[in-house]
N, C-alpha and C positions, 0 to 999 in steps of 0.2 A: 965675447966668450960664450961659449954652448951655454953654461949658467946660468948668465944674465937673460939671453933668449928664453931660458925655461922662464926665468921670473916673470918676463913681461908679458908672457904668454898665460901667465897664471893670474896675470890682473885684469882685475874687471873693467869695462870700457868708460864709467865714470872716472875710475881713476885716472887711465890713460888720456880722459882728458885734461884731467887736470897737469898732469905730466908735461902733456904736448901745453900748452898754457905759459908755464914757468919756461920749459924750452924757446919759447915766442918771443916772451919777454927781455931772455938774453941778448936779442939782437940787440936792443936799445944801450948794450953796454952799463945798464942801474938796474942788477935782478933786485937790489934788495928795497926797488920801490915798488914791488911788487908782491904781491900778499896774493898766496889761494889756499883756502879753506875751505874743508869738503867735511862735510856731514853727513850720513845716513841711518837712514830709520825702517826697519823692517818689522809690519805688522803681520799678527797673527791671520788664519787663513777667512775669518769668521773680514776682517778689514782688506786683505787679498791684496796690499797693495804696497809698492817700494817706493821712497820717493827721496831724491838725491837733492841737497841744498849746499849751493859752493857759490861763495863770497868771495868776490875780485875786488883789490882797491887800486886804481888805477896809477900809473905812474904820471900820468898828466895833470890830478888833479893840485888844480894850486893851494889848497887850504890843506893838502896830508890830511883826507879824511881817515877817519875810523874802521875797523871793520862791519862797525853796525850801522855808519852810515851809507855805505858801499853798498850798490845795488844786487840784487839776489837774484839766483834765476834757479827754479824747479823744475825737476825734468821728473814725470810720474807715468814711467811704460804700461802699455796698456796690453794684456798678455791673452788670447782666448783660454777659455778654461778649459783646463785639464781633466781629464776624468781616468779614474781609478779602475783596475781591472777587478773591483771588487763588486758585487752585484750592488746597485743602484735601487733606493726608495721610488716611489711612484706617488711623483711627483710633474706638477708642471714643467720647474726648471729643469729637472733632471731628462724630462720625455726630449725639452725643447734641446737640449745638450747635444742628445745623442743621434738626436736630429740634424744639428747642424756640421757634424763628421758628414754626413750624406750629401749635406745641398749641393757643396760643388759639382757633383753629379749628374746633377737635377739640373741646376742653373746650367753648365755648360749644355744641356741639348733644350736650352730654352723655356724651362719648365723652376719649378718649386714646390715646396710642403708647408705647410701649415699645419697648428692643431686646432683645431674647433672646438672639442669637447673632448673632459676623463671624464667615466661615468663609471665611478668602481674600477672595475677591472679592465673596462674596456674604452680605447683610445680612439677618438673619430678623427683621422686628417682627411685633410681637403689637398689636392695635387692640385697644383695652379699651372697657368700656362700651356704649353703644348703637351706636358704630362696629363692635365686634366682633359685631352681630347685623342688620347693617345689610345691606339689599338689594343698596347700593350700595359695598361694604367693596374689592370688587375695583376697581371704579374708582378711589377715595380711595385706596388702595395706588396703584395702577401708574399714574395719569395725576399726581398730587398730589403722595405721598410720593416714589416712586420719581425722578421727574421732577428732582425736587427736590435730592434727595442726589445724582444723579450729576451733575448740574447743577455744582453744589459739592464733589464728591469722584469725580472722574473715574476713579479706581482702581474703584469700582463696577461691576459689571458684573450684578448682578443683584438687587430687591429681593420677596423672597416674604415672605408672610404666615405667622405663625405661627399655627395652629388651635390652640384649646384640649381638649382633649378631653373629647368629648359622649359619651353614651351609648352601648351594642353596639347595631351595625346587627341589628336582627333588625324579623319582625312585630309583637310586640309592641310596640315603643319607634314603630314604622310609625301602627301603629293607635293609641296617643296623641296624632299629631299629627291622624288623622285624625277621631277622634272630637270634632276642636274645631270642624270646618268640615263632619261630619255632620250638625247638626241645620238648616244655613241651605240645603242640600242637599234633604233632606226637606219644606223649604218648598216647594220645586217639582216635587216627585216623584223627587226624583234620587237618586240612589247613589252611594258609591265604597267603593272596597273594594282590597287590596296581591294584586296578581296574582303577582308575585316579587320576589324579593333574588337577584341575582349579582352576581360578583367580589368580595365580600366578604373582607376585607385585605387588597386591590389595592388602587393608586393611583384608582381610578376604577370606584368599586361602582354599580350601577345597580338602583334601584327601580322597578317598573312596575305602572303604578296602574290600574284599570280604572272608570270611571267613565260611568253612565246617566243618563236622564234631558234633560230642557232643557238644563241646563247645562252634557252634555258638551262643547257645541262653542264654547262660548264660552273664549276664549285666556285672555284675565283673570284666569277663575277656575282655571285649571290652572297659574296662574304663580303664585299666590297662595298655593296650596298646596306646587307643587316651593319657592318661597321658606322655607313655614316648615317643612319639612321640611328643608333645607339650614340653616336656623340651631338647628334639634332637634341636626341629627349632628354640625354642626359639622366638615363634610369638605368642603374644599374642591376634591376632584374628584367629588362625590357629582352622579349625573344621575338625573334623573327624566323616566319616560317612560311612554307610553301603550298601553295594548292595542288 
């Protein structure tokens, strides 16, 4: 009857085990050697945890044990946590919380987040993976991430990226990146070649690249290359410029 439907739709799935349980045991034609007993205990949010305890005495046993000597099995769900649409302490937990709403994101295009450091107000993450080499790592920070946590944790006031550290700025480590995108260069008659390195241990070192041929003037290919020379150093105030 519709009723009964609402009822068992209203119970919870431990119960309905134990339900389906007793239902089993009918087959054997003896339900009443059959004993279940279900217990639960729900702690406050500070212990966050439920945990269901249901006692079977079997119908096989020969000695008609007890219920306390009848074996016991716990079952304790393990739930991600929930967070409140109420603004949020600034806090590790909390940063890392609201963090991990995001990862799937992250991880499906092969990347991740981490936190390094809270320093007051301000939150250092590290983007791992193809996020941390990604063209786009500054926007996914400061439109996405950043957004995001202060959105949720108002004490925030600032979210930068943490650099990994790449290689010493010099020509050498220059001309690695460049010898990747010389031979497609040569296709067309063109060059390039590291006209200088300044501010070297500054906030904002600057390489200037000089480059012939067809394809000096096409933007594309000068953005293609400050890109992977910015994910070689791995400095996020690193500029690349032209003669």
């Amino acid at each position: 009857p519709p009723s009964k439907v609402c009822t068992m739709a209203m119970l919870s799935r431990p119960v309905l085990y134990a339900v389906a349980l007793v239902a089993a045991a009918s087959a054997f034609s003896a339900p009443a050697f059959v004993t279940v007993r279900t217990s639960s205990s729900i702690h406050g949010r500070g212990n966050d945890s439920m945990s269901l305890r249901m006692t079977i005495v079997s119908p096989f046993d020969n000695d008609g044990g007890s219920a306390s000597e009848a074996g016991t099995a716990t079952y304790t769900p393990t739930e991600p946590t929930e967070l409140t649409d109420e603004p949020l302490d600034l806090t590790w937990e909390n940063v890392d919380a609201v963090l991990e709403e995001m990862r799937p994101f992250l991880i499906q295009d092969g990347g991740n987040v981490a936190i390094q450091e809270i320093d007051g107000p301000v939150v250092r993450l590290e983007l791992q993976g193809a996020c941390g080499t990604c063209p786009s790592s500054t926007q996914t920070m400061k439109m996405g991430l950043e957004r995001k946590l202060r959105e949720r944790i108002p004490e925030i006031q600032e979210v930068i990226q943490a650099m990994p550290e790449g290689p010493e700025l010099n020509e050498e480590q220059v001309d690695v990146v460049l010898d990747g995108v010389r031979p497609f260069l040569q296709v067309a008659g063109g060059t390039i070649d590291c006209d200088s390195i300044t501010g070297e241990g500054s906030v904002q070192p600057c390489i200037t690249l000089r480059m012939e041929g067809s394809s000096a003037s096409l933007n594309s290919v000068k953005l293609e290359i400050a890109q992977r020379l910015q994910r070689h150093f791995m400095m996020s105030g690193l500029r690349v410029e032209w003669a």
